[in-house]
C-alpha positions as CSV (number, residue, x, y, z in Angstrom):
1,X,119.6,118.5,130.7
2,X,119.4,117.2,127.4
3,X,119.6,119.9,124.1
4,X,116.4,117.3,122.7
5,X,114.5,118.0,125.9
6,X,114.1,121.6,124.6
7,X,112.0,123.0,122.6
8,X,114.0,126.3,120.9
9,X,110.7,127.7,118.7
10,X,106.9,127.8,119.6
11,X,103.5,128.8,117.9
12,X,102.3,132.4,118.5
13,X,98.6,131.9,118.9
14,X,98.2,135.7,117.8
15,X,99.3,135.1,114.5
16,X,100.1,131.2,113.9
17,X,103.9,132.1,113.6
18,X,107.0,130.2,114.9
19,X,108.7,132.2,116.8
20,X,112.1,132.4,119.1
21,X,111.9,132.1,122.5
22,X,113.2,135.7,122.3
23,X,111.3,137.4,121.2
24,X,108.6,136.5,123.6
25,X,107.4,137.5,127.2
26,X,109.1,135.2,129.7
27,X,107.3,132.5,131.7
28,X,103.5,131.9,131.0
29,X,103.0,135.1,129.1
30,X,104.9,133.5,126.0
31,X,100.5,133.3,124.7
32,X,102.7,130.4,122.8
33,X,101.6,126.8,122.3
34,X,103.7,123.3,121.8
35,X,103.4,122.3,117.7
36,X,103.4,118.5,118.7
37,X,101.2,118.3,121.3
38,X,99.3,121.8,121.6
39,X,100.6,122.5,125.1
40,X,100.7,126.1,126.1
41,X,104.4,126.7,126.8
42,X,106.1,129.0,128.9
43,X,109.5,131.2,128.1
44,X,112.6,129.9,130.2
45,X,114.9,132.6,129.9
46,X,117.4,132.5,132.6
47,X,120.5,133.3,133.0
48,X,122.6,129.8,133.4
49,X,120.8,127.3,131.3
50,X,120.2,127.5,127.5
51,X,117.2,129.6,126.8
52,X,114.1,127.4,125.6
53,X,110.1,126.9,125.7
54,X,109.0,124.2,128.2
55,X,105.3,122.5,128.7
56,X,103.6,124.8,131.1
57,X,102.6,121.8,134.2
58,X,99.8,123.0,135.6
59,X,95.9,122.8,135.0
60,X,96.7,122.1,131.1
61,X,95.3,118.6,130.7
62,X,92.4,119.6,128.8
63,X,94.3,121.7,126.2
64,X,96.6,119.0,125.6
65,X,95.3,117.5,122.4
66,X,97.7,114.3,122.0
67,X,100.7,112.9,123.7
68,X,104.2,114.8,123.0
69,X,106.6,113.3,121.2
70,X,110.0,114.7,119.5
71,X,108.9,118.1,120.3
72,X,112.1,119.3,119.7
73,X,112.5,118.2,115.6
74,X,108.9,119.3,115.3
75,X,109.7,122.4,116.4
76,X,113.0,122.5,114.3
77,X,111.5,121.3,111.1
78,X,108.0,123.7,111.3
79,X,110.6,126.8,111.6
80,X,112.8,125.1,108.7
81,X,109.6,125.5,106.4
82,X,108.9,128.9,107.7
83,X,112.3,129.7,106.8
84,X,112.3,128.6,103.4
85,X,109.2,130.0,102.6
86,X,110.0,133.7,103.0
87,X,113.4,132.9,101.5
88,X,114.3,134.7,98.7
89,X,117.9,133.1,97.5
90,X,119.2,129.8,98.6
91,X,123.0,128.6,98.0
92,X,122.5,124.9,96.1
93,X,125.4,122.3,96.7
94,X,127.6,120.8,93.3
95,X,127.3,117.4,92.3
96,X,129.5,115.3,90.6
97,X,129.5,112.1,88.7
98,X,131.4,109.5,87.6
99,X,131.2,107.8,84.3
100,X,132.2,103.5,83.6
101,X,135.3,104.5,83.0
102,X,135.8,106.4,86.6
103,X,136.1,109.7,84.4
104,X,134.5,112.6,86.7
105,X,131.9,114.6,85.3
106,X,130.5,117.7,87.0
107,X,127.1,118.0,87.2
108,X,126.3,120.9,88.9
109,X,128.3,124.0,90.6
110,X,128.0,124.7,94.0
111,X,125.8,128.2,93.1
112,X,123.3,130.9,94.9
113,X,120.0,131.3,92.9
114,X,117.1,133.5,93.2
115,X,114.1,132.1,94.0
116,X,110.8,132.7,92.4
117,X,108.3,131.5,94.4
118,X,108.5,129.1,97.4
119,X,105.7,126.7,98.2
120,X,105.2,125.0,101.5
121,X,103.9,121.2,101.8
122,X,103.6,120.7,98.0
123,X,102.3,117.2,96.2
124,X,104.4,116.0,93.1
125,X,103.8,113.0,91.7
126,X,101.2,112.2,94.4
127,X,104.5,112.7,97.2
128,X,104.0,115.4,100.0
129,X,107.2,117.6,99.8
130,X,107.9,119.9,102.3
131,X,108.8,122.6,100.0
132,X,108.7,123.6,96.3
133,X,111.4,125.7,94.9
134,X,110.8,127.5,91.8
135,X,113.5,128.6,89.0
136,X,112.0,129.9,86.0
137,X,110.6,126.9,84.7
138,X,112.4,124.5,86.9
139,X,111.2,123.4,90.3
140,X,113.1,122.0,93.1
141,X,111.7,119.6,95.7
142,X,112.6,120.2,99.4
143,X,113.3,117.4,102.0
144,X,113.9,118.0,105.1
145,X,115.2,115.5,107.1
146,X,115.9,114.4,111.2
147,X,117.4,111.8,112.6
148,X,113.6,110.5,113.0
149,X,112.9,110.7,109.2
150,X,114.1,109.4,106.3
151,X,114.0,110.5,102.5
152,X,114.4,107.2,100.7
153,X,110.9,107.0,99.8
154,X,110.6,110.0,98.3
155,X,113.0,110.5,95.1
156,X,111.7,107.7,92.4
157,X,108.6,108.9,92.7
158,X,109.5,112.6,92.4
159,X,111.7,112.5,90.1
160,X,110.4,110.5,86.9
161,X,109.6,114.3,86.1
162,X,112.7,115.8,84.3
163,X,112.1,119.1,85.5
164,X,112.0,118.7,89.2
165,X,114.8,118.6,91.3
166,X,115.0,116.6,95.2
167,X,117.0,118.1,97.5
168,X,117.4,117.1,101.1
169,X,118.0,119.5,103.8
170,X,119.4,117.4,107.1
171,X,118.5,118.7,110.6
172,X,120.5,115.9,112.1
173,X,122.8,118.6,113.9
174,X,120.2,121.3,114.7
175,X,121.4,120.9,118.4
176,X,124.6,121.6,117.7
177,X,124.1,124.7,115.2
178,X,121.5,126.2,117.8
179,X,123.1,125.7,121.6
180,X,126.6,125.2,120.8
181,X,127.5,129.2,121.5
182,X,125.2,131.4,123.9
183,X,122.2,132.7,121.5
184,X,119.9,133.3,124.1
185,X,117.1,132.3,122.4
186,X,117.9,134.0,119.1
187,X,118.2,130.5,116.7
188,X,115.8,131.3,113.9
189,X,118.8,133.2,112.7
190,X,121.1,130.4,113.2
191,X,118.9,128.3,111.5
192,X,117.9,130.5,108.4
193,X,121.7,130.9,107.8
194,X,122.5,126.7,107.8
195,X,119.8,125.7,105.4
196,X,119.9,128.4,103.1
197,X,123.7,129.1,103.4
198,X,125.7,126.1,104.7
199,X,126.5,123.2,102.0
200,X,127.5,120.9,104.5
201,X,123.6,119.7,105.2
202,X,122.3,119.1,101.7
203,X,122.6,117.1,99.0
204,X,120.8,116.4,95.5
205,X,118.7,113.1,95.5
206,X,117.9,113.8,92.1
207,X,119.3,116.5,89.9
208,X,117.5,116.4,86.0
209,X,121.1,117.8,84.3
210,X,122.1,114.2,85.5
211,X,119.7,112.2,83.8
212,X,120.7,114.2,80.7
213,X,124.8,113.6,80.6
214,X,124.0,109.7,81.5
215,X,121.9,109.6,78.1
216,X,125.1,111.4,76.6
């Protein structure tokens, strides 16, 4: 069975939370639902396979509101924004740059801020981001991106505002971070710790320090 075929989080009806297959009732008393296609889901938790939700296959038709598609980077990405809003520090990747003359220039540090206030599904510019990221006066746009999405269509508009940062957050190798040991079902912790801890998945799209030592 295919890691994509899975689905590792799904939507508590009771309170509209992602949630780990975990830290749910196994089989059909999950009383969790599909985010792509609205299916109720039931808990596989067994003992040989990798623990996961999967579309509950009888007498659903009716509930099922469209047809289910990449159910598994849905899943990923909704979590990834309920991650990052109840974040309270994230680590931020360094950036360098090189001048005509090949001299490096360092843009940024690789550094762990504080955040003070995180907003989820936020327009600048007229773009949707994902996630707004808020440093004392600075703001930080949030990406997040799949193997199905892209992010080139985002930064020029964003960032003609010298204030706001675009950062993208790849979930290319969610798979791998989330079933390559045996969590049993426990991956909102694996994935809280790659996108506000590991370096290896982001990088700046636009960082406004740049613009500044180019004028320079």
């Amino acid at each position: 069975m295919s890691t994509l075929s899975l689905i590792p989080f799904g939507l508590r009806l009771s309170d509209q939370q992602f949630v780990d297959v975990s830290d749910v009732k196994r089989g059909g008393h999950c009383n969790c639902i599909c985010p792509s296609c609205k299916t109720p889901l039931i808990a596989r938790q067994g003992n040989i396979n990798e623990w996961h939700f999967a579309h509950e296959s009888k007498g659903v038709f009716s509930n099922t509101k469209n047809e289910c598609e990449y159910a598994f980077w849905l899943s990923v990405t909704l979590m990834a924004k309920q991650v990052i809003k109840n974040a309270h520090s994230i680590q931020l990747p360094s950036l360098t740059m090189y001048t005509n003359e090949a001299i490096e220039v360092k843009v940024s540090e690789q550094v762990v801020v504080q955040l003070d206030q995180v907003e989820i599904e936020q327009k600048i510019n007229s773009v949707v981001v994902d996630a707004t990221l808020k440093l004392g006066k600075y703001f930080i746009a949030v990406i997040f991106t799949t193997p199905h999405s892209h992010s080139d269509d985002y930064t020029s508009n964003i960032a003609s505002s010298a204030k706001v940062g675009v950062l993208e957050i790849s979930l290319k190798d969610a798979a791998q971070w989330l079933f390559s040991s045996n969590n049993q079902g426990k991956y909102a912790q694996v994935l809280k710790s790659n996108i506000l801890s590991n370096n290896n998945c982001k990088k700046w799209l636009f960082h406004p320090r740049k613009s500044v030592i180019e004028s320079q």
